[in-house]
C-alpha positions as CSV (number, residue, x, y, z in Angstrom):
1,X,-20.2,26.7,-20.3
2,X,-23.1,29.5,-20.5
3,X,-26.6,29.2,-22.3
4,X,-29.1,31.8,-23.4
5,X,-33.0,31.0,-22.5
6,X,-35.3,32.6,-25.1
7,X,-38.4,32.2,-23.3
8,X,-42.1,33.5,-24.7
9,X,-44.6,34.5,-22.5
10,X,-44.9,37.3,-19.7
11,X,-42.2,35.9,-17.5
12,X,-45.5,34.6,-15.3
13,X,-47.2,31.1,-16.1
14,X,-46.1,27.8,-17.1
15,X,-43.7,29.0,-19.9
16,X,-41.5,30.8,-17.3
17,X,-41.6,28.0,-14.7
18,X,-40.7,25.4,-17.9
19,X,-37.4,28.0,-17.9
20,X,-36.7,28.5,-14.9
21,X,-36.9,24.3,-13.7
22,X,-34.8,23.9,-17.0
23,X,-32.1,26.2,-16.0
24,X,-31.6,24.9,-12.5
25,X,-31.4,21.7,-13.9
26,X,-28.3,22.7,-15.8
27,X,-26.9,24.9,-13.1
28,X,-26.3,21.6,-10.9
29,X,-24.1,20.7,-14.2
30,X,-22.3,23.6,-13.4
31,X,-23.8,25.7,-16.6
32,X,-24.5,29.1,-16.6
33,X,-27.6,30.6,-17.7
34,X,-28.4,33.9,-19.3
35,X,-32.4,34.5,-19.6
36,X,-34.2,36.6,-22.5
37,X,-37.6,37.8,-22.4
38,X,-40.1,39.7,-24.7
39,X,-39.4,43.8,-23.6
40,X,-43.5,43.8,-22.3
41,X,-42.9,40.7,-20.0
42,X,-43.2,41.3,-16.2
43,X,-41.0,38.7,-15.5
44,X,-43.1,38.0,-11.9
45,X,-41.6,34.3,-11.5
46,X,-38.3,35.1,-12.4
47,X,-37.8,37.7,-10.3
48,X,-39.2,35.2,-7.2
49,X,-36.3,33.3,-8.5
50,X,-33.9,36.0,-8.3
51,X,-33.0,36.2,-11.9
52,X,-32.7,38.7,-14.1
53,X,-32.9,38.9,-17.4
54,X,-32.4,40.5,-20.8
55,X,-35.5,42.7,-23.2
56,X,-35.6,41.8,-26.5
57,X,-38.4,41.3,-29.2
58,X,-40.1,37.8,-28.9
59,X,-43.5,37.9,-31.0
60,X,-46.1,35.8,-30.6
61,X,-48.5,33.7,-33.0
62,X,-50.9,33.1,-30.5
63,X,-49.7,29.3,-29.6
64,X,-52.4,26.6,-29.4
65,X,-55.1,29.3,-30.4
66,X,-53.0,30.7,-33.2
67,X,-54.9,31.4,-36.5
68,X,-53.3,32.2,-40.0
69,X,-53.5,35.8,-39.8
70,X,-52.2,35.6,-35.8
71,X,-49.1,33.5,-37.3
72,X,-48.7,36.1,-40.1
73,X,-48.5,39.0,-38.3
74,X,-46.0,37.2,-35.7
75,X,-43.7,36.2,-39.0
76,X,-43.8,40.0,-39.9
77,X,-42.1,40.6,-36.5
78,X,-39.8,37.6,-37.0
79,X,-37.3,39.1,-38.7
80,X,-36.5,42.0,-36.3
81,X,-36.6,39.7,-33.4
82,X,-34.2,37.3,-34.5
83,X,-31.3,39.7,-35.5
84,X,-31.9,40.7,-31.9
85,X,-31.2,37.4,-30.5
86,X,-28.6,37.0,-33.0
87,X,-26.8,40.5,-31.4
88,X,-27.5,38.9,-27.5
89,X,-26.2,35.8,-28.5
90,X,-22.8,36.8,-30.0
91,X,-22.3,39.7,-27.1
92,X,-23.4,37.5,-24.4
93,X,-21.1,35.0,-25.9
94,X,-23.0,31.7,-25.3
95,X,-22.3,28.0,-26.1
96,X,-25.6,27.4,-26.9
97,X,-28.8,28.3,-27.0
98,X,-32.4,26.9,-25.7
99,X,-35.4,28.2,-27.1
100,X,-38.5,28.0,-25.2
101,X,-42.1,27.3,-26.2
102,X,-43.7,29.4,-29.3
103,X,-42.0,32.2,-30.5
104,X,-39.4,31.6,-27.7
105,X,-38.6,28.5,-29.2
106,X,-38.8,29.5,-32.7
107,X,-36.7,33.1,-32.1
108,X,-33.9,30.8,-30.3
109,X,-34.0,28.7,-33.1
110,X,-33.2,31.4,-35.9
111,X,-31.1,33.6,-33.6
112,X,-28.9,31.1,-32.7
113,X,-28.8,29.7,-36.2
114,X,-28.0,33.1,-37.6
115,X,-25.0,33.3,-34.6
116,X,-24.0,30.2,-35.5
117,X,-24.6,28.8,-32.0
118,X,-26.0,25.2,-31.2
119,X,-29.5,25.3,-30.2
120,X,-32.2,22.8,-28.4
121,X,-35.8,23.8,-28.2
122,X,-38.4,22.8,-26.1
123,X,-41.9,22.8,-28.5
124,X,-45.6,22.2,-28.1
125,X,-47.4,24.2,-30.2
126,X,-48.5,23.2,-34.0
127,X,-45.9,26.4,-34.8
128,X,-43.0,25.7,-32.8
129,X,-43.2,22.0,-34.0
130,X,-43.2,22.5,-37.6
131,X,-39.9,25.4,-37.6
132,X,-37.9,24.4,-35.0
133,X,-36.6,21.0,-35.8
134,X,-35.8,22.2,-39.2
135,X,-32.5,24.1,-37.3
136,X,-31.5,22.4,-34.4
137,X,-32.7,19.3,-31.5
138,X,-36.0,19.8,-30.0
139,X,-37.7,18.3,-26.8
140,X,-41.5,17.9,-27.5
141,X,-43.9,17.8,-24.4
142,X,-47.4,16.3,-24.1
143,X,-49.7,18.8,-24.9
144,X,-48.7,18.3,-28.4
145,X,-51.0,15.6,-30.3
146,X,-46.9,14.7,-32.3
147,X,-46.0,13.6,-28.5
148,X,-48.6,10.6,-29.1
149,X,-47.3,9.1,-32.4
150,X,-45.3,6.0,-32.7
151,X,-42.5,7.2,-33.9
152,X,-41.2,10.9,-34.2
153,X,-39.9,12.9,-37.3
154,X,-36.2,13.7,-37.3
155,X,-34.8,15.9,-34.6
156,X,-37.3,15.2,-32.0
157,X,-37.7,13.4,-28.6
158,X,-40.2,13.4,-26.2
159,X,-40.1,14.5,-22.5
160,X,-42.5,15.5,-19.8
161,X,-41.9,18.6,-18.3
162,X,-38.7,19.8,-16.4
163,X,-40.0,20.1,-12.8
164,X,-38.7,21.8,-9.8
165,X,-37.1,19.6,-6.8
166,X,-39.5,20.7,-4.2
167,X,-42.5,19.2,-6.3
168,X,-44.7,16.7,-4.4
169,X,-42.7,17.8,-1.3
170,X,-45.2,20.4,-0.9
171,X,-45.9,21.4,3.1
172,X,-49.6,20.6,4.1
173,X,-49.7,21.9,7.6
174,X,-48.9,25.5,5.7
175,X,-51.7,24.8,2.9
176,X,-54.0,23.9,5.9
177,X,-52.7,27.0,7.8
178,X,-53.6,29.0,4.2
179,X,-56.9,27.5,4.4
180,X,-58.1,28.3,7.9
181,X,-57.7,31.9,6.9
182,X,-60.8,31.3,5.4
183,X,-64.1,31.4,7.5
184,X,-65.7,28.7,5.4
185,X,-63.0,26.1,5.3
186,X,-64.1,23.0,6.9
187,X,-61.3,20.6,7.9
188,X,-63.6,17.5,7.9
189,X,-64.8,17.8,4.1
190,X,-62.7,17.3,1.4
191,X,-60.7,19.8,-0.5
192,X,-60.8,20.0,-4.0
193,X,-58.6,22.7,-5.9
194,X,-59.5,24.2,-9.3
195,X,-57.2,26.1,-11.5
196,X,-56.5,27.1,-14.9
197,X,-52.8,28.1,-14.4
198,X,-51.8,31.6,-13.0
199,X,-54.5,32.9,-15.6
200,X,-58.3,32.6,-14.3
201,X,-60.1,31.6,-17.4
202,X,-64.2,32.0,-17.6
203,X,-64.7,28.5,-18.2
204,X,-62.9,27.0,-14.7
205,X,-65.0,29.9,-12.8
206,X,-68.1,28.5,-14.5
207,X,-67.0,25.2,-13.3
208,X,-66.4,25.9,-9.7
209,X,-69.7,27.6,-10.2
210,X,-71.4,24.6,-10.9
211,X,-69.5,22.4,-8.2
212,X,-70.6,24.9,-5.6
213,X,-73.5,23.2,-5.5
214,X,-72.0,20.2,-3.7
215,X,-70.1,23.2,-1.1
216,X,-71.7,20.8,1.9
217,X,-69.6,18.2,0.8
218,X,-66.2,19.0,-0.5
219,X,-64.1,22.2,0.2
220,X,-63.9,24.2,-3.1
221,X,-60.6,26.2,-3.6
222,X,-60.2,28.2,-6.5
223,X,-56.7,29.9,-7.6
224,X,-55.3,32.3,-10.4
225,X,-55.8,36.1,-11.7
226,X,-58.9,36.2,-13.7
227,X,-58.6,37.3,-17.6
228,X,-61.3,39.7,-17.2
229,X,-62.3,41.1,-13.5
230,X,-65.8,40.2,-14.4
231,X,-65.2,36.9,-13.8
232,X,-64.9,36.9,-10.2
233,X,-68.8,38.7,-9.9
234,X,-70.5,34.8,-10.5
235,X,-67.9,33.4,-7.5
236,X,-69.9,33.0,-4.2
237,X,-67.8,33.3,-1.3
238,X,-70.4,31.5,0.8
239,X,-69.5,28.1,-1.2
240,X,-66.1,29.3,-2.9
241,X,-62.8,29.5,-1.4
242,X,-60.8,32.0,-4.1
243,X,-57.3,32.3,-3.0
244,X,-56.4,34.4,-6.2
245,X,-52.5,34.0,-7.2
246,X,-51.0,32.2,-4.6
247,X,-46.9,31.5,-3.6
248,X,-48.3,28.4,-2.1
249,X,-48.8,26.3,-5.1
250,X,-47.1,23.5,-4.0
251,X,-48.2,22.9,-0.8
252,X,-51.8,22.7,-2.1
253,X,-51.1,20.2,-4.7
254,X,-50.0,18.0,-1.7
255,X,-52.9,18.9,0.8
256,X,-56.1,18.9,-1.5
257,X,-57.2,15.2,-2.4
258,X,-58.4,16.1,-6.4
259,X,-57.6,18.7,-8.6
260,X,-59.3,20.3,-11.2
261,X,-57.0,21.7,-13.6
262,X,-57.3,22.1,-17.5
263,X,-56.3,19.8,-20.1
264,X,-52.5,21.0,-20.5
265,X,-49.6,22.8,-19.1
266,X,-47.2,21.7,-16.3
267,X,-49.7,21.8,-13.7
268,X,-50.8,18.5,-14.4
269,X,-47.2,17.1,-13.9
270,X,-47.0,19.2,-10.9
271,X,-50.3,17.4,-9.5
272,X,-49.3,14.0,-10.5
273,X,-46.0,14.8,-9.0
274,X,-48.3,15.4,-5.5
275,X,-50.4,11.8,-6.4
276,X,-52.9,14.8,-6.4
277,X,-55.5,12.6,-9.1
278,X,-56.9,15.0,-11.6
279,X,-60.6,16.0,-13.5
280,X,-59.1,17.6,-16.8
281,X,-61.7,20.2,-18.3
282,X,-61.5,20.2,-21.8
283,X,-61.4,23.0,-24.4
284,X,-61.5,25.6,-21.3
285,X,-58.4,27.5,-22.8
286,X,-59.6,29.0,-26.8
287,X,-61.4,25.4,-27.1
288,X,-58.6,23.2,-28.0
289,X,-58.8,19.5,-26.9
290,X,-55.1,18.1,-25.8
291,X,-55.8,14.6,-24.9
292,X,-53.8,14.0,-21.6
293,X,-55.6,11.3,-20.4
294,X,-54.4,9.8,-23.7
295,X,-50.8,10.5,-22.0
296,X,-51.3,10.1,-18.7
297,X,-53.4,7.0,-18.4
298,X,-55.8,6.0,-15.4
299,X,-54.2,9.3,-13.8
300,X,-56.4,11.9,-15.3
301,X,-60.5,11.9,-15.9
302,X,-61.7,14.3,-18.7
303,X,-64.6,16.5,-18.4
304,X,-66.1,18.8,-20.5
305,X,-67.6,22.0,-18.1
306,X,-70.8,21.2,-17.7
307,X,-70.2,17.7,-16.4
308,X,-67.9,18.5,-14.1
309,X,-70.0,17.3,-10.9
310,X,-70.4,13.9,-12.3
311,X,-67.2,14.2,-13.1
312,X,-65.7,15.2,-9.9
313,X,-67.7,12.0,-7.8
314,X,-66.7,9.7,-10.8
315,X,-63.1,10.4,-9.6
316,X,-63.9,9.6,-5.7
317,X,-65.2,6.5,-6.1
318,X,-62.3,5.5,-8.2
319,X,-59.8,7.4,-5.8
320,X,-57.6,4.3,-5.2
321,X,-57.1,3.1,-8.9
322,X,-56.5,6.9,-10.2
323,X,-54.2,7.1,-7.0
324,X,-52.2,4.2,-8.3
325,X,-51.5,5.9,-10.9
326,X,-50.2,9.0,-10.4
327,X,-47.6,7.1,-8.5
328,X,-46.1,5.9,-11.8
329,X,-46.2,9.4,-13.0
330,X,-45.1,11.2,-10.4
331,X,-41.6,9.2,-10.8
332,X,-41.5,9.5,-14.7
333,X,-42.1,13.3,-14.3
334,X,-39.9,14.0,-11.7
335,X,-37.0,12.9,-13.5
336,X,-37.7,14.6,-16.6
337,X,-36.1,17.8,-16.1
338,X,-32.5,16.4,-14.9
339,X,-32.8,13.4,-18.0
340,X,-33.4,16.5,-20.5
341,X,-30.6,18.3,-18.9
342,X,-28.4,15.5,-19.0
343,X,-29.1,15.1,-23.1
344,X,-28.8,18.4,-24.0
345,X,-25.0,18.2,-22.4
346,X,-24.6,14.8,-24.2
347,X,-25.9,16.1,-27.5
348,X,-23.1,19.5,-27.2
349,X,-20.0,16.9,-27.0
C-alpha cells in the first residue's frame, strides 16, 4: 500500500515533524510513503530523515494569522495547485492520500478528490477545518478551539499529535555535555528552556529578556532561528544561553526542569512527553490565544509576556502537582501517532 503526504510549510518546523512522525508510524504497518512539498520549501527536517520528496505548488492562507485577503489570494492559487496534486497522485499511483495542516491539508483534500483517491487530513487551522471535512476523514489536533467541543461535526476526530519514538527518551548527559560548552552554564541552578519552535519569534526573546533578570537563579537556555536577525541584539550573553537551532531537541526536553514554550504546536506534546512542566506564552505567534491549558490540564501555566517571571516561580512552587500531570499526558500523547495510524488503515478497509 503507498500514500502521498501533502505537507505545507518549509519542510522545517512542526508541520514537517507532524509528517514525518505520521509517516513512520505507517511505515511500521508496512505502508509506503511518498512526500510532497511546496517547490520554495527547504525541506531541512526531511532531509535529516533521509527522505526525499516531490515540488509542487502548495499555497498558503497564512494559517492561524490568516486574514480574508491572505485566504483570497491562497484560493487564487488553489486551483493550479490542486490539478498538480491531482497529476502526482495518479503518476505516483497511491492508495490514498494524507493532507497535512493548511493548505497541505486542503490541496490533499481537492487533489485526491479530483484523482479519485481516498484522503485523511490532519487540520488545525480555522481554514483547513471548515474545507477539508467536506471531502474526506480528518484528524483535528489541539490547537484548534473545535478540538474542545463536546461533540464534533461529521467527519472529524480528535487526536494529539503523532510523536516520534525517541520522545521523552531524550539523553541528558549529552544536553548537559551541550550545555557545558557554554561558559555561563552553572550545573547547580536550574535550567529552564524557552522556545518558540524552530522559528525565534520577538515576543519569546522579550521574554527571556525579562527572565534574565533572575540569571543568578535559574539557567536560561534559549533555542530557534530568529524571524528577523534583530532579534538577537536585546539577548545578553552574560545571563542568556542561545543555542540557536539545535539537533538536540530532545535531549533538552528531558534535562531542563521547565519549559517555556508558546501556546501551540507539537512542542508542547514533545515536553509533556519529557514530564518537562510547561509556562505557555500567549498570543506570542500573530497574537492568537489557543487555550492549551484548557487541553492539557494542571500540565501547562499560561502567561502572557510580561508576566512571565511570576509566572515562571508560580510553576516551581507547584513543581510536583504540574509534574503529576504531565505523566498522564505524556502516555496519551505518546500513543497518538500509532492510534491515528492504526485508524487511518481501519477507515481504508
Amino acid at each position: 500500500m503507498k500514500a502521498l503526504f501533502v505537507v505545507t510549510g518549509r519542510g522545517l518546523g512542526g508541520d514537517a515533524a507532524i509528517a514525518i512522525n505520521t509517516i513512520k508510524a505507517l511505515e511500521k504497518k508496512g505502508v509506503q510513503c511518498e512526500i510532497a512539498l511546496d517547490e520554495s520549501a527547504i525541506g531541512t527536517l526531511f532531509e535529516k530523515n533521509g527522505y526525499s520528496w516531490h515540488k509542487i505548488s502548495i499555497p498558503q492562507a497564512g494559517g492561524h494569522a490568516a486574514t480574508k485577503l491572505s485566504a483570497a489570494k491562497g484560493a487564487l492559487k488553489l486551483i493550479g495547485a490542486t490539478f498538480k496534486a491531482r497529476k502526482l497522485i495518479k503518476k505516483l499511483d497511491v492508495d490514498f492520500v494524507v493532507g497535512v495542516l493548511g493548505g497541505g491539508a486542503i490541496v490533499g483534500s481537492l487533489g485526491s478528490k479530483f484523482a479519485r483517491k481516498p484522503a485523511f487530513s490532519l487540520i488545525s487551522t480555522p481554514l483547513d477545518s471548515k474545507v477539508c471535512p467536506k471531502f474526506n476523514k480528518c484528524f483535528l489536533f489541539p490547537e484548534i478551539d473545535i478540538f474542545r467541543w463536546d461533540s464534533l461535526p461529521k467527519n472529524m476526530e480528535r487526536s494529539y499529535y503523532p510523536l516520534s519514538d525517541n520522545i521523552g527518551q531524550g539523553d541528558v548527559d549529552k544536553a548537559l555535555l551541550k550545555l557545558k560548552e557554554f561558559s555561563i552554564f552553572d550545573e547547580n541552578k536550574k535550567t529552564v528552556l524557552f522556545s518558540s519552535g524552530s522559528s525565534l519569534f520577538k515576543g519569546m526573546v522579550d521574554a527571556v529578556s525579562l527572565a534574565s533578570q533572575h540569571a543568578d537563579k535559574y539557567n536560561l537556555v534559549l533555542v530557534g532561528l530568529p524571524l528577523e536577525e534583530e532579534y538577537l541584539d536585546s539577548i545578553d550573553d552574560t545571563k542568556v544561553i542561545y543555542a540557536g537551532y539545535i539537533d538536540w531537541l530532545n535531549d533538552l526536553f528531558k534535562f531542563v526542569d521547565l519549559a517555556v514554550l508558546t501556546d501551540d504546536g507539537i512542542s508542547i506534546e514533545e515536553s509533556l512527553t519529557s514530564n518537562t512542566p510547561i509556562v505557555a506564552l500567549t498570543r506570542i505567534k500573530w497574537g492568537r490565544y489557543q487555550n492549551m491549558a484548557g487541553v492539557y490540564k494542571g500540565a501547562i501555566i499560561e502567561s502572557e509576556v510580561e508576566d512571565v517571571c511570576k509566572s515562571i516561580d508560580e510553576a516551581f512552587e507547584n513543581m510536583d502537582s504540574l509534574k503529576e500531570n504531565t505523566h498522564k499526558y505524556a502516555k496519551l500523547c505518546s500513543q497518538a501517532g500509532e492510534e491515528m495510524a492504526t485508524k487511518m488503515l481501519k477507515e481504508l478497509e
